[in-house]
C-alpha positions as CSV (number, residue, x, y, z in Angstrom):
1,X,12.5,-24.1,-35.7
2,X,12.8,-20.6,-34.3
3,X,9.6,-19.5,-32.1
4,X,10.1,-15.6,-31.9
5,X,12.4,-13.7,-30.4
6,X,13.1,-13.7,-26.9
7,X,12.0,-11.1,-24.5
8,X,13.4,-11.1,-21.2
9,X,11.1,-9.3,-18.3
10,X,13.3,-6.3,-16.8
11,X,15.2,-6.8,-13.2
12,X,13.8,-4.5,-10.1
13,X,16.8,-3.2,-9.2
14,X,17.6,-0.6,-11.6
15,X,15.5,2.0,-10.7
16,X,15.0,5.8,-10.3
17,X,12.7,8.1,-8.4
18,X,12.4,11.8,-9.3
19,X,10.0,13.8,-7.3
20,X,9.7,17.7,-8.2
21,X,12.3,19.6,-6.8
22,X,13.8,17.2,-5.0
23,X,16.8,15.2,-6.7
24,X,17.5,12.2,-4.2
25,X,19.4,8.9,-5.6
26,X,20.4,5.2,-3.9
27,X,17.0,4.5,-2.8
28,X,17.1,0.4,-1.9
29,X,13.2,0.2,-2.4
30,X,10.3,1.3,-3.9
31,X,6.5,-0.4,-3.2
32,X,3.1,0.6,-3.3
33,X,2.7,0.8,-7.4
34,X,-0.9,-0.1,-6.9
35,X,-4.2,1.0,-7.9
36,X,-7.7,-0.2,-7.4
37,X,-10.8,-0.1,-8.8
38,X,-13.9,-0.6,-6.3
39,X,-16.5,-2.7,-7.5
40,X,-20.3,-1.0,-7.0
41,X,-23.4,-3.4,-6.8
42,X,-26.7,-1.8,-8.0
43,X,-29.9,-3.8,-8.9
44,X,-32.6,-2.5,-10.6
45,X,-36.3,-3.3,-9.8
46,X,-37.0,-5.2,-13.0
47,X,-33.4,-7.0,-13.3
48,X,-33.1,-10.9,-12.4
49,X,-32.4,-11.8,-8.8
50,X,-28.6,-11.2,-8.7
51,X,-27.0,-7.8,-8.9
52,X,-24.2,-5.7,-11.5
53,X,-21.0,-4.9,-11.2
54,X,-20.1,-1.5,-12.0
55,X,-16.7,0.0,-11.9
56,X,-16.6,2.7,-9.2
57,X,-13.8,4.6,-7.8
58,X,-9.9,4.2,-8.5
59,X,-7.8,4.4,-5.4
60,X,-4.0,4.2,-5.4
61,X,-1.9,2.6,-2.2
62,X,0.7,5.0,-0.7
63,X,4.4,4.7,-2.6
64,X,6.8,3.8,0.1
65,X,10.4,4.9,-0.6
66,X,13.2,3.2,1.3
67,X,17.2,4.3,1.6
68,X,20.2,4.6,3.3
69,X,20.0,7.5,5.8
70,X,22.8,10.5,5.2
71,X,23.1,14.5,5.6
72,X,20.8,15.2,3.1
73,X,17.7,16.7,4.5
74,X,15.5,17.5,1.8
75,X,12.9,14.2,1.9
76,X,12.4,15.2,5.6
77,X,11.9,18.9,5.0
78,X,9.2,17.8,2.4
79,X,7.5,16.0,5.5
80,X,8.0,18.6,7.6
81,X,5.4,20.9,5.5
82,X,2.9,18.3,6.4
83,X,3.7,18.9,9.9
84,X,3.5,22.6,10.1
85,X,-0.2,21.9,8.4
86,X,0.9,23.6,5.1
87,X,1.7,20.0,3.2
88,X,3.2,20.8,-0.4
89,X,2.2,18.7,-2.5
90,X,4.4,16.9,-5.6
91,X,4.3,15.0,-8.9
92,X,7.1,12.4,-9.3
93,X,8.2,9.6,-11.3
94,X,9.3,5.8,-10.6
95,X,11.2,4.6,-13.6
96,X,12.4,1.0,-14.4
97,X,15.3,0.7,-16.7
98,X,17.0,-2.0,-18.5
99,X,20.3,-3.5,-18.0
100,X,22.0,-0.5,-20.4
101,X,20.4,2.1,-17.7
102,X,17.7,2.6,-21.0
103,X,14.8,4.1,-19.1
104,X,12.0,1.1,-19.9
105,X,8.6,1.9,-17.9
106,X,8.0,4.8,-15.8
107,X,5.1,5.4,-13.7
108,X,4.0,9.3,-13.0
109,X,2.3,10.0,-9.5
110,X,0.6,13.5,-9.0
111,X,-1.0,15.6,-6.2
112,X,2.1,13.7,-3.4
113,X,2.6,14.8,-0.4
114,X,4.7,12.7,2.7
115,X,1.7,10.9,4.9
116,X,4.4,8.7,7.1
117,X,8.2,8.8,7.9
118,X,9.6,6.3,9.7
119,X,13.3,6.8,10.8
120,X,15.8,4.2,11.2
121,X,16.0,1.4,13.2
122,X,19.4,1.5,15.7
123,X,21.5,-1.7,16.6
124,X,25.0,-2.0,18.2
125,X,25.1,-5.7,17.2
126,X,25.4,-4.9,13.4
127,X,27.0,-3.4,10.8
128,X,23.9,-2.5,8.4
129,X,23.3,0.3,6.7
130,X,20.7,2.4,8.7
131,X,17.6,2.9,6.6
132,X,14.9,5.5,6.8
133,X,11.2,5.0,5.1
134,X,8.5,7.6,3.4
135,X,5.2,7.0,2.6
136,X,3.9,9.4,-0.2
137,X,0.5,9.3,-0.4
138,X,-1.0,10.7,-3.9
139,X,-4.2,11.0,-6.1
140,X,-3.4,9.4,-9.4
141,X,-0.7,7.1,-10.7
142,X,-0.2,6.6,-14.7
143,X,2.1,4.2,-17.0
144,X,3.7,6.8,-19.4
């Protein structure tokens, strides 16, 4: 007896990130698609001994983006505006896609701006791929 049809969850490894102005591909990572909401206690004088839970502020965790270092210097020129103390701030996208390269789930940050890079780590002993790291630290991430 057939029970529904089968929906398979989507694989992390078809991905894309588009951040205004800047058209990078091949990133090997994306993390920090996470938001918060604090919880507030408050008691008034006449409630029973124990206190609410109210929902306070939403806070989102920097994005860290992740890829293969190369000539293209337009991620670190972004940074460098937060340097020189003039940081220009982005909106950008993270979108999942299917198998088909279908675009699934995207998820729309606003107000970014580069808080972190971290260049690549150098070894003699290897042969990997030398990877560089931003941090993008923004006001508000929605599921579109």
């Amino acid at each position: 007896m057939a029970t529904g049809s089968r929906v398979d969850p989507y694989r992390g490894f078809n991905f894309l990130v588009e951040i205004d102005g800047i058209t990078q591909a091949g990133f090997q990572e994306v993390g920090g698609l996470d938001s918060t909401t604090a919880a507030v206690d408050y008691r008034e004088g006449t409630d029973p001994n124990h206190v609410r839970k109210l929902a306070g502020l939403n806070t989102y965790a920097a994005i860290t983006l992740k890829r293969g270092i190369t000539d293209s210097d337009e991620l670190w020129k972004w940074h460098q505006t937060v340097i020189d103390g003039k940081p220009e701030r982005k909106n950008g996208s993270i979108v999942l896609r299917d198998e088909t390269g279908a675009e699934k789930i995207r998820w729309n940050f606003s107000e970014a701006w580069p808080s972190k890079w971290t260049g690549p780590a150098l070894n003699a002993t290897t042969a990997a791929v030398a990877v560089e790291s931003l941090e993008i630290t923004h006001e508000e991430l929605k599921r579109a």
